[in-house]
C-alpha positions in Angstrom: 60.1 145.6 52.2 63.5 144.2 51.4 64.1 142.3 54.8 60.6 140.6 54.1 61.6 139.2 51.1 65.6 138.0 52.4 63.9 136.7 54.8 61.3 134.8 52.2 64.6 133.3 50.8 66.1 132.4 54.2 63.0 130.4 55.6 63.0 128.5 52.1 66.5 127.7 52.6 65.9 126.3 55.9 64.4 123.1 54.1 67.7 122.6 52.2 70.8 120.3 53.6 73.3 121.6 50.2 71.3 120.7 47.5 69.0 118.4 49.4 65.6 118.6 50.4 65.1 118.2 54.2 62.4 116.0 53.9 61.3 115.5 57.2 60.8 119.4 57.3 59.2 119.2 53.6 56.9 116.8 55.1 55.4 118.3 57.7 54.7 121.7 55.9 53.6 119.7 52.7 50.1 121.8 53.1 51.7 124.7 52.3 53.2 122.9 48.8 50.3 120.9 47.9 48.9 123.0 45.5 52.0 122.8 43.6 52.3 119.2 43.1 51.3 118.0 39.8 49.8 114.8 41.0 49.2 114.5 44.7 52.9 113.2 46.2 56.5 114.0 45.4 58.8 111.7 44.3 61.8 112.9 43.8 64.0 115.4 45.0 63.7 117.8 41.9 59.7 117.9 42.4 59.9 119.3 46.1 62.2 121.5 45.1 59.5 122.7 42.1 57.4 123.1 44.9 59.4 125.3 47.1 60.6 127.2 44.2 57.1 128.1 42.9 55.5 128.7 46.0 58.7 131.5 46.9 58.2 132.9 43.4 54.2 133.4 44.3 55.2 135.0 47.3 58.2 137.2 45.3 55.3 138.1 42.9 53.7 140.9 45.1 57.0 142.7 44.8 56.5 144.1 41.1 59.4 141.7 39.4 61.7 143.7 41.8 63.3 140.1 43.3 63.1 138.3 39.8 66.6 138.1 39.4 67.7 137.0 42.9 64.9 134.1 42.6 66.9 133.6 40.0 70.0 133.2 41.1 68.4 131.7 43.8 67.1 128.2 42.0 70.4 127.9 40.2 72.0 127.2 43.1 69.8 124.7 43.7 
């Protein structure tokens, strides 16, 4: 179970270039963020990374608040 979720973290990091958003790679998985964009595009930096952020902490979700804290951690780094 833990390797699942490290590796939840590592393929979200894959879209990140330091504290950018890869946005070619953003782009061409944008189905999976859709549903988490308030009106229909992002336009800014900060809103893909709402997007990525909320769709790992849907996925963390399933793990009983066990990952909480390293999501955490996780978006402050961000």
């Amino acid at each position: 179970m833990f390797w699942i979720r490290c590796k939840l973290f590592i393929e979200t990091d894959k879209f990140f270039k330091g504290k950018i958003i890869r946005v070619n790679k953003f782009n061409s998985s944008i189905n999976l963020y859709h549903q988490y964009c308030r009106n229909g595009k992002y336009s800014n930096n900060n809103e893909q990374i709402s997007a990525l952020s909320r769709h790992l902490f849907m996925k963390l979700k399933k793990s009983r608040n066990q990952y909480y804290g390293y999501f955490t951690m996780y978006l402050s780094d961000k």
